[in-house]
Each structure stands twice: as structure tokens, then as C-alpha cells.
C-alpha positions as CSV (number, residue, x, y, z in Angstrom):
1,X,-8.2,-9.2,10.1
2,X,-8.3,-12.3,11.6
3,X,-4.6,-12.8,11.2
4,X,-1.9,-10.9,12.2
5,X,0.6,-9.6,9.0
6,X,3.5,-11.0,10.8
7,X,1.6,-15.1,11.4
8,X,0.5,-14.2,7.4
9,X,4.0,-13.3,6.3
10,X,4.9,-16.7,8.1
11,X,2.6,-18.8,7.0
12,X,2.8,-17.8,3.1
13,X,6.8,-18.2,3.6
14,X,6.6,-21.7,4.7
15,X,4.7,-22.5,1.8
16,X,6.7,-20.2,-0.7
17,X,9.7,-17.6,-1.7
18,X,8.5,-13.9,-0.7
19,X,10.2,-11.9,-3.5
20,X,10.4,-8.2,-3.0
21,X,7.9,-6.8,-4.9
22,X,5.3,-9.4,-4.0
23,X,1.7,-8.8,-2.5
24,X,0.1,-11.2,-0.2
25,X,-3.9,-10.4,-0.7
26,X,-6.0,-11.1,2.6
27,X,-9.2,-11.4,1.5
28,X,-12.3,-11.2,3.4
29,X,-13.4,-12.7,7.0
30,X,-16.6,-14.9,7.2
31,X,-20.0,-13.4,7.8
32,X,-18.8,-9.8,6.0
33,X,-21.4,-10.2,3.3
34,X,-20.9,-9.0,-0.3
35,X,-20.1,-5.4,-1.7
36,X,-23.0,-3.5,-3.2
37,X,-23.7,-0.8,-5.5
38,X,-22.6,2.0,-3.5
39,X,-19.7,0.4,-1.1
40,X,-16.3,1.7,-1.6
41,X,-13.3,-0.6,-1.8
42,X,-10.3,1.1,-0.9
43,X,-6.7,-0.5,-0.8
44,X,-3.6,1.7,1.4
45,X,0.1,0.9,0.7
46,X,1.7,2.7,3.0
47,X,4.0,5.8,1.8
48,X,2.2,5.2,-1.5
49,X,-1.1,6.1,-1.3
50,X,-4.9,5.1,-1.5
51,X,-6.4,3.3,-4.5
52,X,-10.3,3.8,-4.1
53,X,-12.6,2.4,-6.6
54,X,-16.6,2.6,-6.3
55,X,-18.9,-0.4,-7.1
56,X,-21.2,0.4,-9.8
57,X,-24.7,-1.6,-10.1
């Protein structure tokens, strides 16, 4: 990440109300180029678990 969570969780509170409940999405860095047929995106909450999902072509 290029960011830190804590300088995300700061900036996105100066802008807005962090509710419990609420996801802040990250997105990608610049020069990672695009998913393919055959990548794997996976997502962690932790003490939740792993969503994986495969990208089909």
C-alpha cells in the first residue's frame, strides 16, 4: 500500500463520519497492471475470514 491504514483512516475522517460498520476500499497503486483470466483476488477481514474469488476469461 502506499498509505498507511492509520494516514487512510485520517484522511477519509476529515472528509467524512466513519460509522461502525463502514469499509474504506484502497484500491490499486499505479503501474500494477490489470487482473487477468487466471489471477486471484482475495480480500482478508481479520477474525473473519478470506473471500477469494477467481477471474474468469
Amino acid at each position: 500500500m502506499v498509505f498507511g491504514v492509520g494516514e487512510i483512516i485520517a484522511y477519509v475522517s476529515s472528509v467524512m463520519t466513519l460509522l461502525p460498520g463502514d469499509v474504506i476500499l484502497t484500491g490499486t497503486p499505479e503501474g500494477v497492471g490489470p487482473i487477468e483470466a487466471g489471477d486471484r483476488v482475495e480480500v482478508e477481514v481479520e477474525g473473519v475470514g478470506v473471500l477469494m474469488n477467481p477471474v474468469l476469461g
